[in-house]
TORTOR-127222 format. One record per residue (C-alpha): x, y, z. Coordinates in steps of 0.05 Angstrom, whole numbers, plus 5000, padded with zeros to 4 digits. Layout:
! residues N
XYZ;...
//
This chain:
! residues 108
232733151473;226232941434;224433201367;217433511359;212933601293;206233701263;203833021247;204932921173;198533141132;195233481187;191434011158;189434601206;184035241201;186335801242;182036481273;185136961315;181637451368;184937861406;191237561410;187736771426;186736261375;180635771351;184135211309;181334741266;183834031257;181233741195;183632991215;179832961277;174033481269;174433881338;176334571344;181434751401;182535481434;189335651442;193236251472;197836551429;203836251461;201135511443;198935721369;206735971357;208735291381;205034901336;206535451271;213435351283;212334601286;208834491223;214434911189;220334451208;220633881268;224934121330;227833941396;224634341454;231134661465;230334991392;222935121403;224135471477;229435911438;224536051379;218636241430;223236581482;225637071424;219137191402;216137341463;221637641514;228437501486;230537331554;230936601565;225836481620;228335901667;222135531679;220835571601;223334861590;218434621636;212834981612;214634841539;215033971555;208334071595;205334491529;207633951479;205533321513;197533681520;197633801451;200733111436;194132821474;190133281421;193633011367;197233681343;203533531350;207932881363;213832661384;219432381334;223031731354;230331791346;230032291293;235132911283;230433511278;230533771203;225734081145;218333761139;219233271090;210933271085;207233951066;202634191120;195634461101;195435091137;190135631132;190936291172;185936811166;
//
């Protein structure tokens, strides 16, 4: 199963409203807005690289903690969108593991 992490160096401004998001992505310059489900994804992300197994069962306890079935699904659709924003990637052949590059993170 893939392995999925902040890109190395990324550096990200975060607002929250009423439970949505307006991020910040230093690297590129645009601003995304994110429900609160996607923002979770990408915080736990940039604190350690995971499979999506381990990320479903980090969001599903978060949000329900009752596995939802069409979770995976949702979860592979969710990280290959953000991969085409440049959030988050996709490690090659990696065991998931601690960050070994500090993420700028803001969160206000």
């Amino acid at each position: 199963m893939p392995t999925w992490r902040v890109p190395p160096g990324s550096a990200f401004h975060w607002r929250e409203w009423d439970g949505d998001y307006v991020l910040y992505h230093e690297q590129s310059g645009d601003t995304h807005f994110l429900s609160a489900f996607a923002a979770r994804a990408i915080e736990c992300l940039g604190d350690e690289p995971l499979t999506e197994e381990a990320l479903c069962q980090s969001l599903s306890a978060d949000y329900s903690g009752n596995p939802d079935r069409t979770l995976p699904e949702t979860m592979r659709a969710l990280l290959v969108q953000l991969e085409e924003l440049g959030l988050v990637e996709e490690m090659a052949d990696r065991a998931a593991g601690p960050a070994s590059t500090a993420q700028g993170q803001e969160r206000a």
